[in-house]
C-alpha positions as CSV (number, residue, x, y, z in Angstrom):
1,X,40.9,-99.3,76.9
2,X,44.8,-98.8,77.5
3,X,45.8,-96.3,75.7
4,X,49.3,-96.5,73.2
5,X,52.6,-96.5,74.8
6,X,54.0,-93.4,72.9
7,X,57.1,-92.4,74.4
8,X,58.9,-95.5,76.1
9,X,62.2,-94.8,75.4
10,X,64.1,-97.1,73.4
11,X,66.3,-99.4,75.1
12,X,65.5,-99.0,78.6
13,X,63.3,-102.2,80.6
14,X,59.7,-101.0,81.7
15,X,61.1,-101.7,85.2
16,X,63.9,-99.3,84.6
17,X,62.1,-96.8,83.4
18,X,58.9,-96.9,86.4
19,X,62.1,-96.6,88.8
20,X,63.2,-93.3,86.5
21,X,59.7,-91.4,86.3
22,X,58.7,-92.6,90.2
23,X,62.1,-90.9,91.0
24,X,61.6,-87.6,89.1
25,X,57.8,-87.3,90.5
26,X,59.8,-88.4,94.4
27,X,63.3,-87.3,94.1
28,X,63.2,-88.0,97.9
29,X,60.5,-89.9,98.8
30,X,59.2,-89.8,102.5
31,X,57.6,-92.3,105.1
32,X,54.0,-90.7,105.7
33,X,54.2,-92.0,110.0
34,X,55.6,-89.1,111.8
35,X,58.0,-90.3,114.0
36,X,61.5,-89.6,115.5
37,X,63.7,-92.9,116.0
38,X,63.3,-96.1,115.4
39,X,61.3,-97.3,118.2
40,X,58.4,-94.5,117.4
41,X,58.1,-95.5,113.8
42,X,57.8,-99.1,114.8
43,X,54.8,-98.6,117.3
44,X,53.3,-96.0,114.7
45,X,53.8,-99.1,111.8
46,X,52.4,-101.3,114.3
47,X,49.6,-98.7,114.7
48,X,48.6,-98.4,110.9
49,X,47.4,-101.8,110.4
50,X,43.8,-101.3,109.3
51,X,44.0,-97.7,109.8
52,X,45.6,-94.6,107.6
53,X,48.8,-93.0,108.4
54,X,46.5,-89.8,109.1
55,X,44.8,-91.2,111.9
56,X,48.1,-93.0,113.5
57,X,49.3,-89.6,112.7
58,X,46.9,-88.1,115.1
59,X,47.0,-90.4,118.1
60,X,50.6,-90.6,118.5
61,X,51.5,-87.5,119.7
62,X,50.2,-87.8,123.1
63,X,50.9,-91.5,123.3
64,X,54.7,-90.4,123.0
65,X,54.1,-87.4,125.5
66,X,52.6,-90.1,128.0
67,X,55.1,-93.3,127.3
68,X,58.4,-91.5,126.0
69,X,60.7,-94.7,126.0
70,X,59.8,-98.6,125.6
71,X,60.1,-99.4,128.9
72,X,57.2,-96.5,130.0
73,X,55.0,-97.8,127.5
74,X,55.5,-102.0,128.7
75,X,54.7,-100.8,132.1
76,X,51.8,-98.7,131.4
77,X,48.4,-99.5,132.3
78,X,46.8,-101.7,129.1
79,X,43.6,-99.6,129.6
80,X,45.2,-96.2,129.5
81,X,47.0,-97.3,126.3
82,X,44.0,-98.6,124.9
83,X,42.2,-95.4,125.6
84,X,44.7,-93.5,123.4
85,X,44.7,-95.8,120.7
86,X,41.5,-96.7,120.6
87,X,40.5,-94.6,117.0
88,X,43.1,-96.6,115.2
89,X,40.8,-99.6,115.6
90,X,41.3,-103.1,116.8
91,X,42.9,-101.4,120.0
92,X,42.9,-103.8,122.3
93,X,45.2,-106.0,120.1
94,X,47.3,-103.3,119.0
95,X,48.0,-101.8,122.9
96,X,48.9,-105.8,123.5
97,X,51.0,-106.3,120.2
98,X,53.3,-102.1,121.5
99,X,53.5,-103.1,125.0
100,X,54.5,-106.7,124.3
101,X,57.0,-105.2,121.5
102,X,58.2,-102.8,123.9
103,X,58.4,-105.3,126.6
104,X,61.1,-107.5,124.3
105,X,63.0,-104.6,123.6
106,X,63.5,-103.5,127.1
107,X,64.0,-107.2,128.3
108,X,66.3,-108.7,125.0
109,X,68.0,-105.6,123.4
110,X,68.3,-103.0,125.7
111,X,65.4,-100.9,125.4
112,X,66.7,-100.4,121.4
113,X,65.0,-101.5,118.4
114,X,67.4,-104.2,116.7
115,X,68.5,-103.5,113.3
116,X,68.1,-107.2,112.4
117,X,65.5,-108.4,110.7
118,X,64.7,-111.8,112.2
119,X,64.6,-110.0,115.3
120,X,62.5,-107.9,114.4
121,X,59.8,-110.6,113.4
122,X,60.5,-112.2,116.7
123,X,58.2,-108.8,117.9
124,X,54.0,-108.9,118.2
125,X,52.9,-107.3,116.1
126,X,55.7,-107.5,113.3
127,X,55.3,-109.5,109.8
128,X,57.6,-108.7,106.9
129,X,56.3,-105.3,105.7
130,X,56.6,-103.9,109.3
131,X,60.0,-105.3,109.6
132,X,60.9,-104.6,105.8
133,X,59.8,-100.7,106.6
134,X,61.7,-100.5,110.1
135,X,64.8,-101.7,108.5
136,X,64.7,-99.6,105.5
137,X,63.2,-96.5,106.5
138,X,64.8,-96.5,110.4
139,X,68.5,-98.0,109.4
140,X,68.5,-97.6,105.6
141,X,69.1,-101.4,105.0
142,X,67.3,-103.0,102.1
143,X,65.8,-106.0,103.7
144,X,63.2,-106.1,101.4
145,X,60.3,-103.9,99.8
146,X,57.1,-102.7,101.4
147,X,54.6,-104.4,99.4
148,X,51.0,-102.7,101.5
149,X,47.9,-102.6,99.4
150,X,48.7,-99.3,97.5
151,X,52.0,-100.8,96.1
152,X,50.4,-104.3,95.4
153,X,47.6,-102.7,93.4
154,X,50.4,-100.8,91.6
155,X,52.4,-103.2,90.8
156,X,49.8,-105.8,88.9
157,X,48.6,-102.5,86.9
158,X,52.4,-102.1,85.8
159,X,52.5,-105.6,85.1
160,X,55.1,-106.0,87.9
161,X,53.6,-108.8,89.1
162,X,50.3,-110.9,88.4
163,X,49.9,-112.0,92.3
164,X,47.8,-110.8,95.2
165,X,49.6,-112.5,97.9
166,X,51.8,-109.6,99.5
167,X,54.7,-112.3,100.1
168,X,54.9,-113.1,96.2
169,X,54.1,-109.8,95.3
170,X,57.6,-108.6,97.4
171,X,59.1,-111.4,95.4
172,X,58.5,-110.0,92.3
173,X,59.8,-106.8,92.9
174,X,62.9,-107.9,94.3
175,X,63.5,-109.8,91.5
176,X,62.8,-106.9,88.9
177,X,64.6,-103.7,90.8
178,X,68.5,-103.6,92.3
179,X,68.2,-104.0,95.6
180,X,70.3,-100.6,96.3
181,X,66.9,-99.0,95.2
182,X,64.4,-101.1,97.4
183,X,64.1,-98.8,100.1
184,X,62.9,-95.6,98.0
185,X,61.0,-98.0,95.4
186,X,58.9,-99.5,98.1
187,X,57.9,-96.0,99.6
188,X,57.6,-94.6,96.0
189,X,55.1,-97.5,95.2
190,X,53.3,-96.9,98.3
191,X,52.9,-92.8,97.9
192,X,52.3,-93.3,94.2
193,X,49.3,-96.0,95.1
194,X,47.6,-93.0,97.5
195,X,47.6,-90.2,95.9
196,X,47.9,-91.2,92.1
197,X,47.1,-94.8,91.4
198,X,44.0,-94.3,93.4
199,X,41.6,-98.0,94.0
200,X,38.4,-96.7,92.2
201,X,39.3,-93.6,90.4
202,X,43.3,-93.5,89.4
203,X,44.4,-90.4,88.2
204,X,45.7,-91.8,85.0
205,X,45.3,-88.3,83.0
206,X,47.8,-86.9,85.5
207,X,49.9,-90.4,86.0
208,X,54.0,-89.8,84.8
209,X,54.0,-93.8,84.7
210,X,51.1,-93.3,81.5
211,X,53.2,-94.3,79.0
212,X,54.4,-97.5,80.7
213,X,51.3,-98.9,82.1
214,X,49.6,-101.5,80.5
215,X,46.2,-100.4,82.8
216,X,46.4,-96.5,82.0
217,X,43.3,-95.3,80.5
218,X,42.9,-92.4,78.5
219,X,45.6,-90.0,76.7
220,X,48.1,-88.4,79.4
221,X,48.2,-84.6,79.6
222,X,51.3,-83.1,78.6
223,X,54.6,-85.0,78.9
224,X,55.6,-87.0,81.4
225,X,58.0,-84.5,83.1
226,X,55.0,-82.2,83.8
227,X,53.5,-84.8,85.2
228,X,55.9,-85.9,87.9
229,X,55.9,-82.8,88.8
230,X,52.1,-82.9,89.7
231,X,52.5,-85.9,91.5
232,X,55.7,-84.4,93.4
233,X,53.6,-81.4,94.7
234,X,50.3,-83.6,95.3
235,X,52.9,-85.8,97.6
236,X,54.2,-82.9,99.5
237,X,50.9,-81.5,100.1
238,X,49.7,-85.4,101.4
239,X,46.7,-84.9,99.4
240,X,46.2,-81.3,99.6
241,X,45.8,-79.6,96.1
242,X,43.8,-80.1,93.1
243,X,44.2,-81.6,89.7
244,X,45.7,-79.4,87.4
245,X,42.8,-77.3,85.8
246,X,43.0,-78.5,81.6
């Protein structure tokens, strides 16, 4: 059973105040792909469908170190490609959807990832949340939010939104948060959906949203406050640390 909202401040929207604790707990919230430029962090996005940033994480390293620039990786051979891939799953697709993205960008844009985001649709491999986290997290322009499946699930359990398609779900959002916030909202949600808001066993005891979820089960421990700042350090160690002991 959800427990009582006991210290909402008065005055302030639920949405308002979700963006105010998500920012305390990630004052500067991070993409979880490692990558340097824009072209990396779209194969790496590309990469991550159906897989965890951990493994992309893992593989593309020496992908990089064999294809540095668009144009090594269109001209590579599909096999090799697939060979280095081939752990994020669904390879074979993936090496067609990077080489074919690559191929565009060498052949319409100069070798250069576009900052436009029609353009970057026109890419295999690209839907809105690719393109939504290229343009926000690569250029720092709010084309949209990245709704994945951690920020989805978030979002119904804060009563953001009731849908489950990502579309409407992105919708929702939009239509609740200032877009000048969209960028670090959408990576909040999505780091707040892996490491606290968890599918089968959310940390709602340690959650500094408690107050303001209609989902949260359980009394929170301590205030809020101490509680972003459990989620801030469970964030920067990606997993890495324990609850805090009661």
């Amino acid at each position: 059973m959800a427990h009582e909202r006991r210290s909402k401040p008065a005055g302030r929207s639920p949405a308002t105040e979700i963006a105010r604790r998500l920012a305390k707990a990630m004052p500067e919230p991070r993409c979880e792909l490692d990558h340097e430029g824009p072209w990396q962090l779209l194969v790496a996005t590309i990469l991550s469908a159906q897989s965890t940033d951990a493994r992309v994480n893992r593989v593309t390293p020496a992908l990089f170190a064999a294809y540095a620039t668009p144009a090594a990786l269109a001209d590579a051979p599909r096999e090799r490609v697939e060979a280095l891939i081939h752990s994020t799953g669904f390879f074979r697709n993936k090496a067609k959807s990077i080489q074919g993205a690559s191929r565009i960008l060498v052949e319409r844009h100069g070798g250069k990832v576009p900052r436009d985001f029609e353009a970057l649709l026109e890419l295999p491999g690209v839907a809105r949340k690719t393109a939504n986290l290229v343009m926000g997290i690569a250029f720092g322009v709010p084309s949209g939010i990245v709704v994945d499946t951690h920020a989805g699930r978030v979002a119904r359990r804060l009563g953001l939104t009731a849908a489950e398609d990502p579309g409407e779900v992105e919708r929702d959002l939009r239509a609740a948060f200032p877009r000048a916030r969209w960028v670090e909202l959408g990576t909040r949600l999505v780091l707040h959906g892996r490491y606290v808001c968890l599918a089968r066993m959310p940390r709602c005891r340690h959650c500094p949203l408690a107050e303001a979820c209609p989902c949260a089960e359980g009394e929170p421990a301590g205030t809020w406050s101490e509680r972003a700042g459990f989620e801030r350090r469970l964030v920067e160690s990606r997993g890495e640390m324990d609850e805090p002991a009661e």
